[in-house]
C-alpha positions as CSV (number, residue, x, y, z in Angstrom):
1,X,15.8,7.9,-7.6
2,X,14.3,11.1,-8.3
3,X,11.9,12.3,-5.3
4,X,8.6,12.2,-8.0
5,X,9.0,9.0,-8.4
6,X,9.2,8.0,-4.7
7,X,6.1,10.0,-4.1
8,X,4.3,8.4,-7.3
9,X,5.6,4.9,-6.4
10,X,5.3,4.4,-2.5
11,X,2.0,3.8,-0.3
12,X,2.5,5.4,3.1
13,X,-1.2,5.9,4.7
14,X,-3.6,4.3,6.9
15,X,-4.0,0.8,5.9
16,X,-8.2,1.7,4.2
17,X,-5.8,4.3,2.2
18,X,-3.4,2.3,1.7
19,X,-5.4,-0.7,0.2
20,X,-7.1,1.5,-2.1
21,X,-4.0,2.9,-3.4
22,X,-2.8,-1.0,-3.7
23,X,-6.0,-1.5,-5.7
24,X,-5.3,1.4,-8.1
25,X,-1.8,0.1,-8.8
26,X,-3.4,-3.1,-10.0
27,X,-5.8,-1.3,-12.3
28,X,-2.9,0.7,-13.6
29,X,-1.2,-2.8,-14.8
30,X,0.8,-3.5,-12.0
31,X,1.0,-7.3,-11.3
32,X,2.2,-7.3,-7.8
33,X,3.5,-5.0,-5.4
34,X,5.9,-5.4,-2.1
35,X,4.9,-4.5,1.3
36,X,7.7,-3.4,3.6
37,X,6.2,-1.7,6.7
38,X,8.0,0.5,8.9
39,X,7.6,1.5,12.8
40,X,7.9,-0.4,16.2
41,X,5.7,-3.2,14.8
42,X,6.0,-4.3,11.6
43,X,3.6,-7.5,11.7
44,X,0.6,-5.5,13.6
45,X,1.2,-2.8,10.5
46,X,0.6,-6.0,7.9
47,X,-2.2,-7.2,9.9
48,X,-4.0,-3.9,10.3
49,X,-3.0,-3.4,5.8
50,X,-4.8,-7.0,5.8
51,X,-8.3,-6.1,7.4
52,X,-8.7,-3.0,5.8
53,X,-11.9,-3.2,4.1
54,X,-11.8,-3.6,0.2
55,X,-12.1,-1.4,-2.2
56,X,-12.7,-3.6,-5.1
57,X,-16.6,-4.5,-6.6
């Protein structure tokens, strides 16, 4: 897979940024995503994605 589309298809941020950029998928046309969180602690990382405040109206 070409690096540009990594870049243009991946989420890595802190989980405010990362919901937004979640949100922004959806209004693109996507219909679901998948969340695979890295580091020591993969459940806190979905929890803290979770209570991110959000984005939409």
């Amino acid at each position: 897979m070409p690096a540009a589309w990594v870049r243009q298809l991946s989420v890595a941020s802190a989980p405010d940024q990362a919901r937004e950029a979640i949100t922004a998928r959806h209004a693109a046309g996507a219909t679901s995503v998948v969340l695979a969180p890295t580091g020591p602690d993969a459940l806190t990382s979905l929890t803290s994605l979770a209570r991110a405040p959000d984005s939409r109206p």
